[in-house]
Backbone as a ProteinNet text record, in pm:
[ID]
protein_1_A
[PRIMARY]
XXXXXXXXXXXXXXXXXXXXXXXXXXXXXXXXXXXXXXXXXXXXXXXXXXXXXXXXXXXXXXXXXXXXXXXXXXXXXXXXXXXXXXXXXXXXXXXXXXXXXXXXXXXXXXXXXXXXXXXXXXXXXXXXXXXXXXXXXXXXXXXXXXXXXXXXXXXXXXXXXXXXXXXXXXXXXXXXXXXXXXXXXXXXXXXXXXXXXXXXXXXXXXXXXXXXXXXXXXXXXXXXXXXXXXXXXXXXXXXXXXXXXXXXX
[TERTIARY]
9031.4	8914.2	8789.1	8665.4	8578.5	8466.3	8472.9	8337.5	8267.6	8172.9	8078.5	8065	8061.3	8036	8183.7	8306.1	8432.6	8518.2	8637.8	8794.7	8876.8	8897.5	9030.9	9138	9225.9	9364.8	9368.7	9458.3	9429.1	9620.7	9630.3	9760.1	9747.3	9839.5	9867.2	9813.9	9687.5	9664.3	9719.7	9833.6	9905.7	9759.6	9774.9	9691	9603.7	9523	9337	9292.1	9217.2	9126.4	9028.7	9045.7	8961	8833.8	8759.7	8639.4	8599.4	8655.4	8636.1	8751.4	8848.3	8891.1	8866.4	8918.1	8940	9037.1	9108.2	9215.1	9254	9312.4	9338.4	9433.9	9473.8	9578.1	9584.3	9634.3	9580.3	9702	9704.4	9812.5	9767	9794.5	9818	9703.7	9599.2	9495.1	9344.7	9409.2	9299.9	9269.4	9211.4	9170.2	9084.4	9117.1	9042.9	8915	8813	8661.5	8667.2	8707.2	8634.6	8504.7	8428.6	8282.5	8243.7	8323.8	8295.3	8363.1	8478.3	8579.2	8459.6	8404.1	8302.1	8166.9	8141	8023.8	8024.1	8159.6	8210.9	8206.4	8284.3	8298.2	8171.5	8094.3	7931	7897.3	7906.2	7822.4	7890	8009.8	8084.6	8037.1	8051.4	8035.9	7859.2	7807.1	7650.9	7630.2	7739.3	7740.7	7816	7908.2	8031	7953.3	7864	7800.8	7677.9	7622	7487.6	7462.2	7613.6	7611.3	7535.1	7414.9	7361.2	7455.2	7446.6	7497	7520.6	7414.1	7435.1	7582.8	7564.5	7691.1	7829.4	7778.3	7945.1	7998.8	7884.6	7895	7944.2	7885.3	7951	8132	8141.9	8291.2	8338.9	8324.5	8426.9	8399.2	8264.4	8307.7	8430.8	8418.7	8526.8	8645.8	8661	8821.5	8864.4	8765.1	8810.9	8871.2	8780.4	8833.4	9014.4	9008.2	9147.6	9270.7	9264.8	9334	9432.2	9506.8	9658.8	9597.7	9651.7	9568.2	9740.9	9848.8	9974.8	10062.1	10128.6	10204.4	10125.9	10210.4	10132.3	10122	9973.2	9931.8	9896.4	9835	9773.8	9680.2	9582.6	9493.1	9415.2	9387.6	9296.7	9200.1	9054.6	8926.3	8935.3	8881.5	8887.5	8739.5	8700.1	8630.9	8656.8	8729.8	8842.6	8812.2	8896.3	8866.9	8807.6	8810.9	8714.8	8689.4	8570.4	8447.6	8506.9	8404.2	8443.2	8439.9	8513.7	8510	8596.6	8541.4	8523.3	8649	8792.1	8886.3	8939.9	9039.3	9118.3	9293.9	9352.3	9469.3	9555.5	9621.1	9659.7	9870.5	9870.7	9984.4	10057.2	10193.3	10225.3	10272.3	10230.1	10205.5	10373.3	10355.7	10485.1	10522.2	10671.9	10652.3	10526.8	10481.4	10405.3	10444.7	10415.8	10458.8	10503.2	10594.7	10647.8	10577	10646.3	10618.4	10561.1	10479.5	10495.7	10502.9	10557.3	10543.2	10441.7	10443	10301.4	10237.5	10314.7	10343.9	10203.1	10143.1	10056.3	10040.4	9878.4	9835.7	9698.3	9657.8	9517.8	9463.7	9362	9310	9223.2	9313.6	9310.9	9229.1	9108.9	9005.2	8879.5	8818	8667.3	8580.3	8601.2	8493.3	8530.8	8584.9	8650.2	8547	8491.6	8376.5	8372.4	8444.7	8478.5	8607.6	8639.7	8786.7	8760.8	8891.1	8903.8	8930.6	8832.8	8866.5	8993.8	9004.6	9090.3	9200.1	9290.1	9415.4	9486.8	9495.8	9633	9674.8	9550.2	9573.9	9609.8	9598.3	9661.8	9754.3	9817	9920.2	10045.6	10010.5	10057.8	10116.8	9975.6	10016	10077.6	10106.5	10234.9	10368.1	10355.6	10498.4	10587.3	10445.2	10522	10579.7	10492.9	10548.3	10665.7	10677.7	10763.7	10926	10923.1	11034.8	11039.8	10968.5	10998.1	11021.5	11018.6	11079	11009.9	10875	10743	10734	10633.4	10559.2	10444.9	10368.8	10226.3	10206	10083	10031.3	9916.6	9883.7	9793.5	9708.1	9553.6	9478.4	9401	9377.6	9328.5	9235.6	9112	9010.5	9097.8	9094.6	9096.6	9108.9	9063.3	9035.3	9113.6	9201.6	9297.7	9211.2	9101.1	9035.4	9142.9	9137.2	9215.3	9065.8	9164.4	9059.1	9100.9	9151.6	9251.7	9406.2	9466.4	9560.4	9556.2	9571	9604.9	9558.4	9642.7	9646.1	9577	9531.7	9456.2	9401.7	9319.1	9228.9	9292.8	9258.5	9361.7	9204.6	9295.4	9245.4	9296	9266.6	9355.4	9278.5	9400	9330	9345.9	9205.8	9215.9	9154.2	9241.5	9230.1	9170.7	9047.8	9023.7	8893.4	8874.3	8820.4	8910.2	8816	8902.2	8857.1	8877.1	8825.3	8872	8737.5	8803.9	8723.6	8779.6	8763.5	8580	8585.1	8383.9	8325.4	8411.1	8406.6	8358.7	8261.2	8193.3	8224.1	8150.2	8131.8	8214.6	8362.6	8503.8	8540.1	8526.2	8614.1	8544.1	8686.7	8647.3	8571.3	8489.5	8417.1	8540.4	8636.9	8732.8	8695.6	8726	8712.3	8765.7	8943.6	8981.8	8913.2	8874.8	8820	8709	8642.5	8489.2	8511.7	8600	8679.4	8676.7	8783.9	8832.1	8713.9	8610.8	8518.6	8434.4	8424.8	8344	8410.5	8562.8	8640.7	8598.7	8609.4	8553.1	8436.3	8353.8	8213	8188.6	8286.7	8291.7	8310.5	8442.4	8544.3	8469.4	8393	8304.4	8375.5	8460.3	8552.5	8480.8	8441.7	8387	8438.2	8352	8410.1	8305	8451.8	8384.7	8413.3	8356.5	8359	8423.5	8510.9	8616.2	8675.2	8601.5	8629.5	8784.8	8875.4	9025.2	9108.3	9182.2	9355.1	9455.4	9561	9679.9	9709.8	9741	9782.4	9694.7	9559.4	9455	9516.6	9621.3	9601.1	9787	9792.9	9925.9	9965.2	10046.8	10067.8	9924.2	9862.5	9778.5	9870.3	9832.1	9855.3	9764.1	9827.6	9783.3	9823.1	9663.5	9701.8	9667	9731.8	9724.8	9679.9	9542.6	9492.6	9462.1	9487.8	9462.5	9417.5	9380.7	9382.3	9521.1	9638.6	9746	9864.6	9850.4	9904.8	9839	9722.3	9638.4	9698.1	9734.2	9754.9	9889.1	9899.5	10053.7	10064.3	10151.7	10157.9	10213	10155.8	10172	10296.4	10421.3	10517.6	10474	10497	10516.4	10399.6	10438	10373.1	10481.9	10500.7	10621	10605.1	10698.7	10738.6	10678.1	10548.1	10520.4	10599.6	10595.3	10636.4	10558	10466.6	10312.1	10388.7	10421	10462.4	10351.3	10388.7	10228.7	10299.4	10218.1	10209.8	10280.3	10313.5	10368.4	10279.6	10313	10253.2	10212.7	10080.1	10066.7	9982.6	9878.3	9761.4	9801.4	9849.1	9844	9897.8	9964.5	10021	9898.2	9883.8	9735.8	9626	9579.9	9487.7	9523	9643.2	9694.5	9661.2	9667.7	9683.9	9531.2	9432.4	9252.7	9237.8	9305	9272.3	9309.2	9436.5	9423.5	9350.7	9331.4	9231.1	9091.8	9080.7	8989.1	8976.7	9084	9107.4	9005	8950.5	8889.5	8999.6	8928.2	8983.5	8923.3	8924.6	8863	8786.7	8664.2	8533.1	8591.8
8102.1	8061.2	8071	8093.8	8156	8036.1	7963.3	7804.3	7842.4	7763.3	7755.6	7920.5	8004.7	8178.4	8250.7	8119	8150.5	8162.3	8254.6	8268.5	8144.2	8083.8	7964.1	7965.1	7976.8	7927.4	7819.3	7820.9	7713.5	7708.8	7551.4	7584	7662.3	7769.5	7806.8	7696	7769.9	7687.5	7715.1	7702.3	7767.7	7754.7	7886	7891.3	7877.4	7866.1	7879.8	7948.6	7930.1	8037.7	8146.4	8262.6	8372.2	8390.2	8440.5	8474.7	8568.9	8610.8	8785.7	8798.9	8942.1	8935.1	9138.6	9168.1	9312.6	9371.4	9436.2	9484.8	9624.5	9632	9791.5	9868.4	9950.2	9995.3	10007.9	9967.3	9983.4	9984.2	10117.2	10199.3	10251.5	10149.9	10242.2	10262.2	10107.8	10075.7	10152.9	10235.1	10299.3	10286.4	10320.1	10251.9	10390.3	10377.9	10490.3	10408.9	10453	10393	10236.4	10216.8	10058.6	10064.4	10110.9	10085.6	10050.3	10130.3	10074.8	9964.8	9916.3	9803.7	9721.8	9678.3	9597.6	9597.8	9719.2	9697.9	9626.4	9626.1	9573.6	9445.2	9408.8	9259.5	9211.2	9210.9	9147.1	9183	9241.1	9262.8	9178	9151.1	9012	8904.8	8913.9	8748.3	8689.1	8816.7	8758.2	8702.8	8790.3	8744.2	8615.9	8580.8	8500.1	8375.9	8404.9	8248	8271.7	8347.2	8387.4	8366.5	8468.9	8411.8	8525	8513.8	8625.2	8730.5	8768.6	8932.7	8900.1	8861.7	8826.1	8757.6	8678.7	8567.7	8663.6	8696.3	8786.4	8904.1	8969.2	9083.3	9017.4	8891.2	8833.4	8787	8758.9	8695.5	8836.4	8946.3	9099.6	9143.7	9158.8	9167	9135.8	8975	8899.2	8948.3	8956.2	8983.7	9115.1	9175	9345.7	9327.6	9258.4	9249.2	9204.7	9093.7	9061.4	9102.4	9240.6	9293.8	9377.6	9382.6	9431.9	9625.3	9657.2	9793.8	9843.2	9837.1	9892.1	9854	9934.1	9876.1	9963.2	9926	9920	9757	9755.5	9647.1	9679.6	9494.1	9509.6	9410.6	9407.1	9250.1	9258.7	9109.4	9119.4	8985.4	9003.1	8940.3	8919.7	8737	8686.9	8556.3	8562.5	8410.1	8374	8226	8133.8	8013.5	7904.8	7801.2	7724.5	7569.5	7468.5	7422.1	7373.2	7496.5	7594.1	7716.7	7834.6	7931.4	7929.9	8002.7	8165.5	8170.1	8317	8345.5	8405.2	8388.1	8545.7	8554.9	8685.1	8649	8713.7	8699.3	8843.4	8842.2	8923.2	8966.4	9064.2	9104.3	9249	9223.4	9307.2	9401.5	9534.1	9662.8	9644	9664.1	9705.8	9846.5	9879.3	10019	10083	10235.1	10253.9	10456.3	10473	10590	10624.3	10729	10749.2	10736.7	10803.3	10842.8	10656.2	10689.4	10556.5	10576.4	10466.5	10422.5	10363.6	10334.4	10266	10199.2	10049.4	10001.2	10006.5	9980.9	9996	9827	9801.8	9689.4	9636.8	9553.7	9534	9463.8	9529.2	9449	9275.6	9225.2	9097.7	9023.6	9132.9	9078.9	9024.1	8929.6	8856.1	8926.3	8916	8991.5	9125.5	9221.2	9341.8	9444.9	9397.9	9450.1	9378.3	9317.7	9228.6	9146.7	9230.2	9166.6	9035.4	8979.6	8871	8760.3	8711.8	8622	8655	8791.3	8784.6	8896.5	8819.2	8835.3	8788.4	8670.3	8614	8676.3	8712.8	8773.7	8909	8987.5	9165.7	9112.4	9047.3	8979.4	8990.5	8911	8877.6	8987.9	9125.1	9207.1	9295.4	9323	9375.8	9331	9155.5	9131.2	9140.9	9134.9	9190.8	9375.6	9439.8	9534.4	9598.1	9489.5	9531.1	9472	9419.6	9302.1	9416.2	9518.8	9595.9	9724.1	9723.1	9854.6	9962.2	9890.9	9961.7	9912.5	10025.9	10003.3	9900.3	9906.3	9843.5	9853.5	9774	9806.2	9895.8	9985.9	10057.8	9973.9	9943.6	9801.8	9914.5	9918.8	9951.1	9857.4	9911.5	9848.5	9796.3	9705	9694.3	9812.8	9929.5	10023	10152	10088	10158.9	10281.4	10276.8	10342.3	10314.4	10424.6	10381.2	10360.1	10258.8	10200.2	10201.9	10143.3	10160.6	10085.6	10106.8	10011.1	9902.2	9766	9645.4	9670	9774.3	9742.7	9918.3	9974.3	10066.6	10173.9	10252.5	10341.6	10448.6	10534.5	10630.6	10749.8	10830.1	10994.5	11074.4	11168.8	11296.2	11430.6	11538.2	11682.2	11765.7	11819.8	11909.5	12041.4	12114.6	12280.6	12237.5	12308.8	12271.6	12200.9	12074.3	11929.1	11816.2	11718.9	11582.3	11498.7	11414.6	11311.4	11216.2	11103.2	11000.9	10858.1	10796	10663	10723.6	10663.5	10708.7	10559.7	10415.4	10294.2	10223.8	10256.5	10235.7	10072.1	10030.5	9871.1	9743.7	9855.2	9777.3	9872	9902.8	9938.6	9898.9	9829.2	9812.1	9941.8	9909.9	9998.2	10049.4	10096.7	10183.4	10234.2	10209.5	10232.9	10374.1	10407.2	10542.1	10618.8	10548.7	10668.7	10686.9	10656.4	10710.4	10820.6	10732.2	10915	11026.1	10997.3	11132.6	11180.9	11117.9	11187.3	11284.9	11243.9	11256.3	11362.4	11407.6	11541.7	11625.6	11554.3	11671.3	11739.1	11656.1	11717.7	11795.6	11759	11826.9	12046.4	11985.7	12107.7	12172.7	12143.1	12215.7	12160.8	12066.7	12030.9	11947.4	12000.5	11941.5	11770.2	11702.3	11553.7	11577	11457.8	11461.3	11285.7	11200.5	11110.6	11110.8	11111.5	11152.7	10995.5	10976.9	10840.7	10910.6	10854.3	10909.8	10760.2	10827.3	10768.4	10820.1	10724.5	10767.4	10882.3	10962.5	11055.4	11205.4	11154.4	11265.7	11315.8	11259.8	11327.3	11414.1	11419	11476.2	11645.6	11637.5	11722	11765.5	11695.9	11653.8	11594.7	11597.9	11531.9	11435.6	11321.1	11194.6	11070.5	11070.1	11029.2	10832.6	10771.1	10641	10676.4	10606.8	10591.5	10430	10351.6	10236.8	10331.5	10161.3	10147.9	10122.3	10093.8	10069.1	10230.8	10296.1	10383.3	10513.7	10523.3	10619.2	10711.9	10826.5	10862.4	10896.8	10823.3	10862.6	10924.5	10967.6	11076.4	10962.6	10933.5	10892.5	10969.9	10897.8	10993.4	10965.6	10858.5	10848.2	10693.2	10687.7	10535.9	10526.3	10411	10351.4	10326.2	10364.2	10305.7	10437	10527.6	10626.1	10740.5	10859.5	10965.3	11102.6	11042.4	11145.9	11182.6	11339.8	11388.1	11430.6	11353.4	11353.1	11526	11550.9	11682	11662	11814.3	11748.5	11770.3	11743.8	11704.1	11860	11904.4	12026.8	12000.9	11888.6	11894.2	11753.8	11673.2	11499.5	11541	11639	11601.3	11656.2	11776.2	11824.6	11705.1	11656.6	11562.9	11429.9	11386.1	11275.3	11305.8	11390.9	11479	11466.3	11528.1	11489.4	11384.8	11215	11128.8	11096.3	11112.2	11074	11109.5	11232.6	11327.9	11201.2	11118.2	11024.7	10876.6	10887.8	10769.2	10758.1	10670.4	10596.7	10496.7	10508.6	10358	10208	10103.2	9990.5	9989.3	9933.9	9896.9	9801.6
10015.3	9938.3	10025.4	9978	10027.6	10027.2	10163.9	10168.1	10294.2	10260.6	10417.3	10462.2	10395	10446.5	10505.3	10511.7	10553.8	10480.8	10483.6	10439.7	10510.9	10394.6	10430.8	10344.2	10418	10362.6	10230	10160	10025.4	9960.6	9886.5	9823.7	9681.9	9682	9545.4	9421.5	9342.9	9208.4	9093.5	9011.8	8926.3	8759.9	8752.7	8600.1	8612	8688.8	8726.9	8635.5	8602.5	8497.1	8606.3	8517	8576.7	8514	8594.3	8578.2	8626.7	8702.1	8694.7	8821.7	8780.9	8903.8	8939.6	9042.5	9045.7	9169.2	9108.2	9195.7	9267.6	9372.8	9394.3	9510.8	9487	9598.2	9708.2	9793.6	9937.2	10020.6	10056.3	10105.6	10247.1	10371.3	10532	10544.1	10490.4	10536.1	10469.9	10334.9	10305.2	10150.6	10037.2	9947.8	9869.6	9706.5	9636.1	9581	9595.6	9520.4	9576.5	9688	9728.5	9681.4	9710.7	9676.7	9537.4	9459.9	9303.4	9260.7	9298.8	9283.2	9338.5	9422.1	9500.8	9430.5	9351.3	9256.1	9172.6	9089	8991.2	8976.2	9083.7	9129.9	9152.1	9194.3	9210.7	9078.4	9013.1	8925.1	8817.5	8804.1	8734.8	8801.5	8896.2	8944.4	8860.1	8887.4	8875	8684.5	8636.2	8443.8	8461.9	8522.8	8509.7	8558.5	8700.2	8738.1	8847.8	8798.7	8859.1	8999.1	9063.7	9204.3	9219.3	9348.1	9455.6	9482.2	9508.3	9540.3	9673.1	9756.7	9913.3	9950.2	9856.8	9896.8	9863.2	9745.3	9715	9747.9	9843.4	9963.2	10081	10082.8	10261	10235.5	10129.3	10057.1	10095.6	10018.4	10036.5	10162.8	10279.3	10393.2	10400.5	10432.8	10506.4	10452.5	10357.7	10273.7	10313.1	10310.7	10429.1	10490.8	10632.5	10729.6	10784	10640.5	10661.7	10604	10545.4	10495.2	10548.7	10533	10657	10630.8	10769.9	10735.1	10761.7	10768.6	10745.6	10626.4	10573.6	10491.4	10305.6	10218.8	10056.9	10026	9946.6	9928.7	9824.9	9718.2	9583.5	9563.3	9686	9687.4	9554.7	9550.6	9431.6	9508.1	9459.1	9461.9	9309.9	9344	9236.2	9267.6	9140.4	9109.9	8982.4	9064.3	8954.4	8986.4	8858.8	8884.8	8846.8	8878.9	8819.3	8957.5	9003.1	9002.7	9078	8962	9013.3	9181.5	9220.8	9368.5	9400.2	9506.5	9558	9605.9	9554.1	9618.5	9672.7	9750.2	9811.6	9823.5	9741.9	9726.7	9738	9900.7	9889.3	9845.9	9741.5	9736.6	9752.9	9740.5	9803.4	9647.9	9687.8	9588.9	9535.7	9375.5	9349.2	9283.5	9210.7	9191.1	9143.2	9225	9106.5	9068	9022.8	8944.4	8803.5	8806.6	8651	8539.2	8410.3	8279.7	8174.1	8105.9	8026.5	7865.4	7799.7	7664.9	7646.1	7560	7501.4	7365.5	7380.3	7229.1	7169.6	7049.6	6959.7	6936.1	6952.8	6925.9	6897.9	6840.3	6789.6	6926.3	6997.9	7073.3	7077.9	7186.2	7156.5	7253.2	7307.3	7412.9	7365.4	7445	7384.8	7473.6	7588.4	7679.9	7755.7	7689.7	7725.8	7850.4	7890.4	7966.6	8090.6	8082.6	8257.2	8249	8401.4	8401.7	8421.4	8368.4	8403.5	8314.2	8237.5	8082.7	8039.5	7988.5	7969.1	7999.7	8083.9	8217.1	8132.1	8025.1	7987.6	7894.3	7797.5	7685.9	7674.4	7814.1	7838.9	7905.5	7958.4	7962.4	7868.7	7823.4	7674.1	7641.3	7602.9	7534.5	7599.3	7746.2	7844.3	7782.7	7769	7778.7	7620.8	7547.1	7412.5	7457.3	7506.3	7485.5	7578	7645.5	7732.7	7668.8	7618.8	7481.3	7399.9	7362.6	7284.1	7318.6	7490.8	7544.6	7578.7	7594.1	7636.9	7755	7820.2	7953	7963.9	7867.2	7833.3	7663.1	7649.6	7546.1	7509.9	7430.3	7378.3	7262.2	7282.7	7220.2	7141.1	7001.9	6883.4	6821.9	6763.6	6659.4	6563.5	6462.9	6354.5	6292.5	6272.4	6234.5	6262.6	6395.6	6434.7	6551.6	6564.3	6685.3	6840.9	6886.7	7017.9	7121.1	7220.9	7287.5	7416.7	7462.5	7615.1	7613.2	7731.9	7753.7	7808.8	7790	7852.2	7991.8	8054.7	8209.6	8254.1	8179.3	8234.3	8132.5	8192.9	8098.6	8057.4	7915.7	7873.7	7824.6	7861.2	7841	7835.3	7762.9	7728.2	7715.2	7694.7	7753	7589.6	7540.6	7434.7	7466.5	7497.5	7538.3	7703.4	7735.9	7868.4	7861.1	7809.7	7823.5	7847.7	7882.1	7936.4	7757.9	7694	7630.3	7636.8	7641.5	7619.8	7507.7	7474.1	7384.7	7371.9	7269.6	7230.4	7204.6	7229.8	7196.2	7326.9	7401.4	7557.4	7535.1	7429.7	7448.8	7439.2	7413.8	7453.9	7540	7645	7721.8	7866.7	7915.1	8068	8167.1	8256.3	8322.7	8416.6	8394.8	8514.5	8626.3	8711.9	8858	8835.1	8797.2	8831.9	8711.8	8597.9	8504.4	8576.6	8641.5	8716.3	8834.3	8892	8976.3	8916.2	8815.4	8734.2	8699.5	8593.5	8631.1	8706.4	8871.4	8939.1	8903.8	8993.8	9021.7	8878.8	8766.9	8646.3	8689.8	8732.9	8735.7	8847.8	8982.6	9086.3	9049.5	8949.2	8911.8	8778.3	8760.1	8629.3	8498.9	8510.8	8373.5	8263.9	8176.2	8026.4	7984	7956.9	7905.1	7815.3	7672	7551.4	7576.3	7494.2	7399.1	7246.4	7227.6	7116.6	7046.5	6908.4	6807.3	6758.5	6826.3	6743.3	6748.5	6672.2	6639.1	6710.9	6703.3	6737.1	6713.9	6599.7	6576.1	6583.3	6614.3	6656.2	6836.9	6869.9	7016.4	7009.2	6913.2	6846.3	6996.5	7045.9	7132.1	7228.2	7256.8	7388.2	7492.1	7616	7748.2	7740.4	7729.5	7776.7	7928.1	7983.1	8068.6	8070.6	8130	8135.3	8290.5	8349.4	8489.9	8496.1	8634	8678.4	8822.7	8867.4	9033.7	9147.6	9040.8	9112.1	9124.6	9024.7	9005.7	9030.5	9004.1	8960.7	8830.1	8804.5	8680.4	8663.8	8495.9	8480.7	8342.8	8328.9	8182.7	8090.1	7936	7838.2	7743.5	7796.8	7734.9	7581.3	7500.3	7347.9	7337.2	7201.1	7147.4	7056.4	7137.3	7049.5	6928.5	6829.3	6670.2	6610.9	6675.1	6635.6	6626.5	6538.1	6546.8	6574.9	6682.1	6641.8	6843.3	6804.5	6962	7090.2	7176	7275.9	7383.4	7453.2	7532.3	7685.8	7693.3	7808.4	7936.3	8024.5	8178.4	8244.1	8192.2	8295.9	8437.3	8403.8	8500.2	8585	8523.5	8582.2	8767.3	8815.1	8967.9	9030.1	8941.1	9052.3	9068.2	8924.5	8947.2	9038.5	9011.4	9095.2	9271.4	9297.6	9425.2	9452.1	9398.9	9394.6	9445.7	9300.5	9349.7	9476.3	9550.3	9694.8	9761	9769.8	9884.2	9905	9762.6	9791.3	9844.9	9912.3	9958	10119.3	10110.8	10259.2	10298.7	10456.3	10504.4	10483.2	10479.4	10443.5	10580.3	10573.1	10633.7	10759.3
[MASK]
+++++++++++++++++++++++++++++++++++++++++++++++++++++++++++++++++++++++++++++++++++++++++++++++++++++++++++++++++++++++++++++++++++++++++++++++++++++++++++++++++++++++++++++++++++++++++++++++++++++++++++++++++++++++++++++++++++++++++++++++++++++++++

């Protein structure tokens, strides 16, 4: 926990409430888009509780610094709590790779634009879908608009463009969708903004991207019969995102 400008030790608080948290891979001391994970985070903290920026730059210093530079890791920066504080919790990375499912669900977020509020409620909608033999959940409008997954951002490939969700003002600001980006724009690759459905990405490659995995191929959506594409580009691009890895500060 983060007092007096210092990292201290603290007991486990079971169920703290979040207020913003942000997370990311950190593999043999090095890290994809720290800098934007760290934008992010200040830039929550300052909606969540109008902390300075100063203060919540000197908090992620410090939490750098103490971050194991061997090994796979999955720290997460957090401000939680009653009263709310500046925390660093570090864990240890679990599988990440492979193909996913992807149950179908009405998104069940209030403030979908900063992590954190709501953690229990993509939660939730993991563990339903995982009871039903899914990887995650896939969160839909009312309207049935696709929007993202629970636990990470989704995009897909039509001929040679990227698209993705055209619904900006529910969707979390993605750290790896801003990568992918960049490399689009690096590589001359076209991005659309595309208002679809489930069944609009009918034999497309779909990719599911986080910060823990980076990109994984969207085998099916569960209960659906709408057939998704198979995997031509996801290893090359996966391969990009490392090349972007730094070391931590």
């Amino acid at each position: 926990m983060w007092h007096n400008g210092a990292l201290h030790e603290e007991s486990a608080e079971p169920n703290r409430p979040l207020w913003v948290v942000d997370s990311w891979l950190l593999d043999e001391g090095e890290v994809r888009g720290l800098a934007l994970h760290r934008d992010r985070f200040v830039n929550g903290c300052r909606e969540a509780d109008k902390k300075a920026p100063d203060e919540v730059l000197g908090f992620w210093l410090e939490m750098c610094r103490a971050l194991p530079r061997t090994g796979r890791w999955f720290p997460r920066a957090e401000l939680s709590g009653h009263p709310k504080k500046l925390r660093a919790v570090i864990r240890p990375c679990p599988d990440t790779g492979g193909e996913v499912v992807l149950w179908p669900c009405l998104d069940p977020r209030n403030s979908p634009r900063r992590k954190g509020p709501d953690v229990p409620a993509l939660a939730n909608a993991r563990q339903n879908a995982l009871v039903r033999g899914a990887h995650d959940a896939v969160l839909l409008t009312k309207s049935g608009a696709l929007l993202e997954a629970a636990h990470g951002a989704l995009l897909w490939w039509s001929g040679e463009r990227i698209c993705m969700p055209v619904h900006d003002d529910l969707l979390l600001p993605s750290v790896t969708l801003r990568l992918i980006r960049q490399l689009a724009s690096r590589d001359g690759v076209p991005i659309a903004r595309v208002d679809a459905q489930l069944q609009d990405l009918a034999n497309c490659e779909v990719w599911y991207a986080n910060a823990l995995h980076g990109i994984r191929l969207v085998r099916s959506w569960l209960g659906s019969p709408v057939r998704l594409g198979e995997s031509v580009r996801a290893a090359r691009w996966q391969d990009a995102l490392t090349e972007l890895r730094e070391p931590l500060p």
